[in-house]
Each structure stands twice: as C-alpha cells, then as structure tokens.
C-alpha positions as CSV (number, residue, x, y, z in Angstrom):
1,X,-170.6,27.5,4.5
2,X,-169.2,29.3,7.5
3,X,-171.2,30.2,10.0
4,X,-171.4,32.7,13.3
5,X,-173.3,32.0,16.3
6,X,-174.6,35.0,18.4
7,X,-174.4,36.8,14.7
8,X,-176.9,39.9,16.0
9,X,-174.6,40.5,19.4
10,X,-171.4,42.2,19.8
11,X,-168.8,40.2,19.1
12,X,-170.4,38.2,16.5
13,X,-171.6,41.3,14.6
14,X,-168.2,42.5,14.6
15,X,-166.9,38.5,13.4
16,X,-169.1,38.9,10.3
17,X,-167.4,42.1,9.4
18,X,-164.1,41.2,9.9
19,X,-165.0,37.7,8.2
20,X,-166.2,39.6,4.9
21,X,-163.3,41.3,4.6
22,X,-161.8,37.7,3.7
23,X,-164.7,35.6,2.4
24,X,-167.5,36.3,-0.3
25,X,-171.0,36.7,1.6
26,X,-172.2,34.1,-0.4
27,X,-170.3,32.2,2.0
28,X,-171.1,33.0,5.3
29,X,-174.5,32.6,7.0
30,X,-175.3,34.6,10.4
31,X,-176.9,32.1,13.2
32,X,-179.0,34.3,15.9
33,X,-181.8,33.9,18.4
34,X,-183.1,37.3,16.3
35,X,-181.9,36.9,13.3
36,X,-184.0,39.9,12.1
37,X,-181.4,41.6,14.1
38,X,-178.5,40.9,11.9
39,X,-177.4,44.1,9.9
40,X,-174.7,42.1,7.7
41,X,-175.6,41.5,4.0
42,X,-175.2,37.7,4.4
43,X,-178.2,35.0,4.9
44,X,-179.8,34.5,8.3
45,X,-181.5,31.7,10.1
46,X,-183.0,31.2,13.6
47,X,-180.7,29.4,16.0
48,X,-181.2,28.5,19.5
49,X,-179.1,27.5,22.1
50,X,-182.3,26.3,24.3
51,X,-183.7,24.3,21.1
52,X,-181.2,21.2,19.7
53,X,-183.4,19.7,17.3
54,X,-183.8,23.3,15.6
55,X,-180.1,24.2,16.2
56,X,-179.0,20.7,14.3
57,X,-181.5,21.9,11.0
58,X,-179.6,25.9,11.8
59,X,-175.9,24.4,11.5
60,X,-176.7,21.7,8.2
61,X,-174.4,22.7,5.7
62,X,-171.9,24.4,7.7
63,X,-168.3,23.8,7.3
64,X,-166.9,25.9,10.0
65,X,-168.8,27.3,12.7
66,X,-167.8,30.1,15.1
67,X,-169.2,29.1,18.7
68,X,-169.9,32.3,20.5
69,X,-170.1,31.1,24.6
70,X,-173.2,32.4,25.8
71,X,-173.5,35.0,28.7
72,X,-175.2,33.0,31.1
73,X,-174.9,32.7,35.2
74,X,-175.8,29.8,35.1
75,X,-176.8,26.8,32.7
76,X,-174.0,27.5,30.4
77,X,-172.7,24.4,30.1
78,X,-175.8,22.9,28.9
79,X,-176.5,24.9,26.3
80,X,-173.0,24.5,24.9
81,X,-173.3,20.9,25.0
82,X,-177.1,21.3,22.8
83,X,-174.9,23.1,20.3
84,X,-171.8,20.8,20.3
85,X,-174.3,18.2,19.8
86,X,-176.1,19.3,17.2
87,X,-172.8,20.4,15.5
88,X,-171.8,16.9,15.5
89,X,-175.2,15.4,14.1
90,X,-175.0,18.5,11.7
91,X,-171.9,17.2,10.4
92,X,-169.7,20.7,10.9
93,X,-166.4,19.7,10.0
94,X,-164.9,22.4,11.9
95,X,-165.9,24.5,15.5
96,X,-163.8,27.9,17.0
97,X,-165.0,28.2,20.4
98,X,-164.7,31.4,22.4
99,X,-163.4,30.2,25.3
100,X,-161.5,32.6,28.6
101,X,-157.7,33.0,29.2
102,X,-156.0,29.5,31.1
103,X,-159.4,27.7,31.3
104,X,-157.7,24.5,31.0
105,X,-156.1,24.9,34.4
106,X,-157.6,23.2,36.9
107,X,-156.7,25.5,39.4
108,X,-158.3,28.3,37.8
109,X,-159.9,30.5,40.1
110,X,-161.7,32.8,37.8
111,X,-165.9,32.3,38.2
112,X,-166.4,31.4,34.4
113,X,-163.1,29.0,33.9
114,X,-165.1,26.0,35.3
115,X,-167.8,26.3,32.3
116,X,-165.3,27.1,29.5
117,X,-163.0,24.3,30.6
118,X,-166.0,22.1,30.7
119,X,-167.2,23.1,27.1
120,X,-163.8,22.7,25.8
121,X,-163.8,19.0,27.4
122,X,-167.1,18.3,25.3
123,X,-166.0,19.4,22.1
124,X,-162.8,17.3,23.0
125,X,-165.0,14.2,23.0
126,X,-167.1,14.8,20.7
127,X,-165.7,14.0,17.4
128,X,-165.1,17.4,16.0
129,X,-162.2,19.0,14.9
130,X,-162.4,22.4,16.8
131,X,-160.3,25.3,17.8
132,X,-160.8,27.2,21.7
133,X,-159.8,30.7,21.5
134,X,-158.6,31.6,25.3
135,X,-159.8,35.0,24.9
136,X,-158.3,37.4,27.7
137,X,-160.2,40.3,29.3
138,X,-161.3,42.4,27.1
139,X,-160.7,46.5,28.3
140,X,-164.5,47.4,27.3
141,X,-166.0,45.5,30.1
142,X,-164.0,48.4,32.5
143,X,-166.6,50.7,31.3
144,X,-169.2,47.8,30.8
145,X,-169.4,47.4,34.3
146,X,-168.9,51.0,35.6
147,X,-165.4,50.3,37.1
148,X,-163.3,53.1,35.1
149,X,-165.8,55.9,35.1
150,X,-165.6,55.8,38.9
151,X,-162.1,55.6,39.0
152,X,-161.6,58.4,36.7
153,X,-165.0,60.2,38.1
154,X,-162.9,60.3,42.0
155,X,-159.4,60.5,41.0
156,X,-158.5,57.2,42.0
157,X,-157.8,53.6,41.5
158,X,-157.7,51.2,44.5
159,X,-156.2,48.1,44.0
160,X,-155.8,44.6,45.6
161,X,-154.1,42.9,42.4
162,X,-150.2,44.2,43.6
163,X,-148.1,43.5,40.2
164,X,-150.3,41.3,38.9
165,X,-151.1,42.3,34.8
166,X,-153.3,41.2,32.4
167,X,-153.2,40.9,28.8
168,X,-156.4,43.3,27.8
169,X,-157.2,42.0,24.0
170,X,-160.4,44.8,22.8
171,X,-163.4,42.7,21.3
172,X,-162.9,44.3,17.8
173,X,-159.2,42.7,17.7
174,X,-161.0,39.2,19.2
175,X,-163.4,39.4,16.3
176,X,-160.6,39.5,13.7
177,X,-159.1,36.4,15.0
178,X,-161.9,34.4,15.3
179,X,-162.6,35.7,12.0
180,X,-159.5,34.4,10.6
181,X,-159.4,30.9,12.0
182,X,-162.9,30.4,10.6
183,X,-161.7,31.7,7.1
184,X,-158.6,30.5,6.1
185,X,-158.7,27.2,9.0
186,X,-156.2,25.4,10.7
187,X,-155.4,25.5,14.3
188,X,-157.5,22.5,14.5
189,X,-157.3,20.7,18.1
190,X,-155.1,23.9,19.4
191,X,-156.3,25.6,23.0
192,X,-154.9,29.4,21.6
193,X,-154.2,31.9,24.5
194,X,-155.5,35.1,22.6
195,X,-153.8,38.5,24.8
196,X,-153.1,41.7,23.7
197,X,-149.5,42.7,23.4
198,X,-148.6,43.6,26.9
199,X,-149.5,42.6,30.2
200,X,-151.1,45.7,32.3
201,X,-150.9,46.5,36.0
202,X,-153.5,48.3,37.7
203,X,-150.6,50.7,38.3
204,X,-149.9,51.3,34.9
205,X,-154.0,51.0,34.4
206,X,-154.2,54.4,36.8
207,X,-151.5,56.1,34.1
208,X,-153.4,54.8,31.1
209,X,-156.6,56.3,32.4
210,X,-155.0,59.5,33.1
211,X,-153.3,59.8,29.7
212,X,-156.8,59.0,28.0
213,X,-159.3,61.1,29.6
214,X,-156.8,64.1,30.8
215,X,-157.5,63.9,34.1
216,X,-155.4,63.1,37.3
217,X,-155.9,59.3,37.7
218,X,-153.8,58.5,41.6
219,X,-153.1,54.7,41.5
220,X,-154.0,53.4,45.5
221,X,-152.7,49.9,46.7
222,X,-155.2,48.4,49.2
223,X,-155.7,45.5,51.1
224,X,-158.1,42.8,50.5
225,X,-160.1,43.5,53.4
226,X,-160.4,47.7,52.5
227,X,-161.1,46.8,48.8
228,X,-164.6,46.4,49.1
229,X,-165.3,49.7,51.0
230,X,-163.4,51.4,48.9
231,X,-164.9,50.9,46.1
232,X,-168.5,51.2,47.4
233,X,-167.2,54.9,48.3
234,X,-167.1,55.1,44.7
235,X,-170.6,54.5,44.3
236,X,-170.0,50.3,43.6
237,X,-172.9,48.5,44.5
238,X,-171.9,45.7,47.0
239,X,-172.1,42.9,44.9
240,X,-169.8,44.3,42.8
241,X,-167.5,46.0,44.7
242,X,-167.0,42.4,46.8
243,X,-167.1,40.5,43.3
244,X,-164.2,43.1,42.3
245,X,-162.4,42.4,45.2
246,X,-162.2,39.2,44.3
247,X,-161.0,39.4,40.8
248,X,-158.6,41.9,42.1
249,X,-157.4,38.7,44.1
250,X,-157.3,36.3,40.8
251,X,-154.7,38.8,38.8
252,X,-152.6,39.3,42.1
253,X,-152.0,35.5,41.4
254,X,-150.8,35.6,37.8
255,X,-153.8,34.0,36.2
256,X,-154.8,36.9,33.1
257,X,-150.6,37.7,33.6
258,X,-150.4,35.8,29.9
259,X,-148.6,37.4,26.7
260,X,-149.0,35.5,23.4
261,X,-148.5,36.1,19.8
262,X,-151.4,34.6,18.4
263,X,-153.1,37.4,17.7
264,X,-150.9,39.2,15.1
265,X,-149.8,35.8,13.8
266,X,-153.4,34.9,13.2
267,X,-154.9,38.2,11.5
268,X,-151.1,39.5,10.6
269,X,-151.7,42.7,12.6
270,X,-150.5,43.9,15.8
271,X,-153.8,44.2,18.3
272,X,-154.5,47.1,19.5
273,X,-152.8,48.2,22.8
274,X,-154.6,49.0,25.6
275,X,-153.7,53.0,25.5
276,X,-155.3,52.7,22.4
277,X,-158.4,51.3,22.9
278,X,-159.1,53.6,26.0
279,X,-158.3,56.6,24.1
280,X,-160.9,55.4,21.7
281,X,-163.6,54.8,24.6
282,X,-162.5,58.5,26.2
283,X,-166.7,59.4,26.0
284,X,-167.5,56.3,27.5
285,X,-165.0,56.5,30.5
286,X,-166.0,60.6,30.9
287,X,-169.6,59.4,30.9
288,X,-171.3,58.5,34.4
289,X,-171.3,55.2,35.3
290,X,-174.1,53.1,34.4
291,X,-174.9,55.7,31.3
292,X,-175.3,53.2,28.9
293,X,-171.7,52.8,28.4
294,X,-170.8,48.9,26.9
C-alpha cells in the first residue's frame, strides 16, 4: 500500500492524482486529518499528526508513505517525530519527506531550514529507509502571500536580493515527483534538491511578470534598509514587508541559487518554467492582493 499524508490539502491532493496516473487505486490509500475531505477515488483513513498511537494504526500496512511537512510556526518538529515514530512501529518500509531547498546546511539562514534539517536527522536515525525531497520555492506562494499582485498592481518590483536567483519548482511539478518516488521507489537514503529548470532573479522576475500579465513591470534595486518601506508603500503589512526583507537577504546569498535535474529525471518530463506557471496564474496576479488568491 502507498500512502499520502496531508491527502485532502494541496499538494497531497495533487500527489494522489499524479500518483494514479502510475498505480491502480487499489493501491493507494489517502491519510488526512479530514479525510471526508479527500475527492480522489481511493480509500481514506483519519490520521493525525497530534495523535501517535492513532497515526501508528493509520500507517499499518503501508509500504511507502509520502510525508507531507506540516505548515506549522511552531511545533513542527514534534509532530514530525510522532509520525516518524509511528512509521517505524508501523513497519513502513519506505518514507519521501517533503523537505526545503539546502536544509542540510548548517548555515542555512532560511526560517524553516532548522525544522526540515531536524526532521531529516530523525528519519536518519530512525531505522527507515526514506527519501527527503529539497523542494525549492514554489512560484504560487508569490501570489499566496500578496507579493506579485502588488508589484504588478504599482508597476514595480523592489528588490534587496541583487543577482541572487532561485530555482522556482510549481507545486503541480513537486506533486509529480513525489508521486514518482513513491511509485516506482528507489532514491532510498538520497537528500534530492528538487528546482525548476532555471534559476530566476528578481530582475528577470520584474520581465516575467510583465510578459504574463501585459503590464509594465519596472524592476527597482533597493537597499536593505529601504526594503521594508518600500514595500509597505505597496500596501505590505509590516510583518511582512520586514519578513520579505529578509528573505530578500537569504537569495542575495545564493542559498535557493540551486539548479538540479531531478525533477525531469524523476517523472521524465521537463518542469514547468517559471514563465509558464505565471502565465497560468495571470487571474491570480491581476486579482487584488489578499483576494483569495493561493
């Protein structure tokens, strides 16, 4: 039996899909908090993170089992370790973690590396076999979290990350990986840096929002220090716009500046680029920020 965790959410709905494409449903079994939530035709149980004697009874049976991280603040890392846990009393032979881009580097500035890099020490020690997919950013959380309707909204993109790129990977493109480690196996004990096919600078980020949406997109270098005003102008909030700033820092320093194959030598197609995928989102990045956009 394979199994996805998080099977009602985004990226494990679109796992499932993907996955069926390669396996028969008889096969695969959708783990979720909701599982009434779960629109796949495959069988469902309950399955909670905050729960490790019910997770152990969700996971018997499984083979392979597709360990979604949880979107947490805080308290991520112990909820990881309840599943890893129970995966290991469970007896799953095989775990694919989603994991972030270099979180095995100690150095790692990035605010979730710490947790992934910790998760991916406990499945290290713990007995399984396992895969970590190093997942980099994924384009839709641009208009997830406002920041590319505003930029397209005022014209403008200011920018503290200099030449700094990063190698956007969209969710859907994620999903099909995921999906074909945990169908056809392998990769077992491998730390997989999972990018799209080109690293992007903001720069080049300003042209791709221009070319998507049709409207004049003027890329704005800044300095660390006018960041955050800048992008309150743009109707940021300030927790944001300083948390921005700040990420803006991190890619200035190389760390989502990673290119890999894995991708297309995973799922044996080329991911999508990143011109692409915001060509795709065009009503989402016209929309007003904080619309509903994902």
């Amino acid at each position: 039996m394979i199994a996805v965790c998080g099977a009602s959410g985004n990226l494990g709905g679109r796992t499932l899909r993907h996955l069926l494409d390669r396996v028969d449903a008889d096969r695969v079994l959708a783990l979720s908090r909701t599982p009434g939530r779960v629109t796949a035709p495959v069988a469902a149980r309950a399955a909670d993170f905050g729960d490790p004697a019910g997770l152990v009874r969700a996971f018997e049976g499984v083979e392979r089992l597709l360990l979604i991280s949880v979107d947490a603040v805080t308290g991520r890392v112990p909820l990881h370790a309840n599943a890893v846990e129970a995966a290991a009393q469970a007896g799953v032979e095989h775990v694919v973690y989603t994991s972030t881009v270099r979180a095995g580097d100690p150095g790692n500035p990035s605010g979730v590396a710490h947790d992934h890099r910790e998760t991916e020490r406990l499945l290290a020690g713990s007995g399984l076999r396992f895969t970590s997919l190093r997942f980099n950013v994924w384009p839709e959380m641009l208009t997830y979290l406002g920041v590319a309707q505003r930029v397209v909204a005022s014209g403008e993109l200011p920018s503290n990350s200099g030449a700094g790129g990063v190698g956007y990977i969209g969710r859907d493109d994620s999903a099909a990986v995921a999906a074909a480690v945990l169908a056809e196996g392998g990769s077992e004990g491998q730390f997989l840096e999972v990018t799209g096919p080109a690293a992007v600078t903001d720069a080049e980020l300003a042209d791709v929002l221009a070319d998507a949406t049709g409207r004049p997109v003027r890329h704005r270098p800044a300095t660390d220090a006018e960041m955050p005003s800048l992008l309150i102008a743009q109707g940021m909030p300030a927790p944001l716009a300083e948390a921005w700033t700040g990420a803006g820092i991190v890619r200035r320093n190389g760390w989502f500046d990673v290119v890999t194959h894995a991708a297309e030598r995973l799922t044996g197609r080329r991911p999508a680029s990143l011109s692409d995928l915001l060509v795709q989102d065009r009503p989402a990045l016209l929309a007003p920020a904080g619309s509903g956009s994902r």
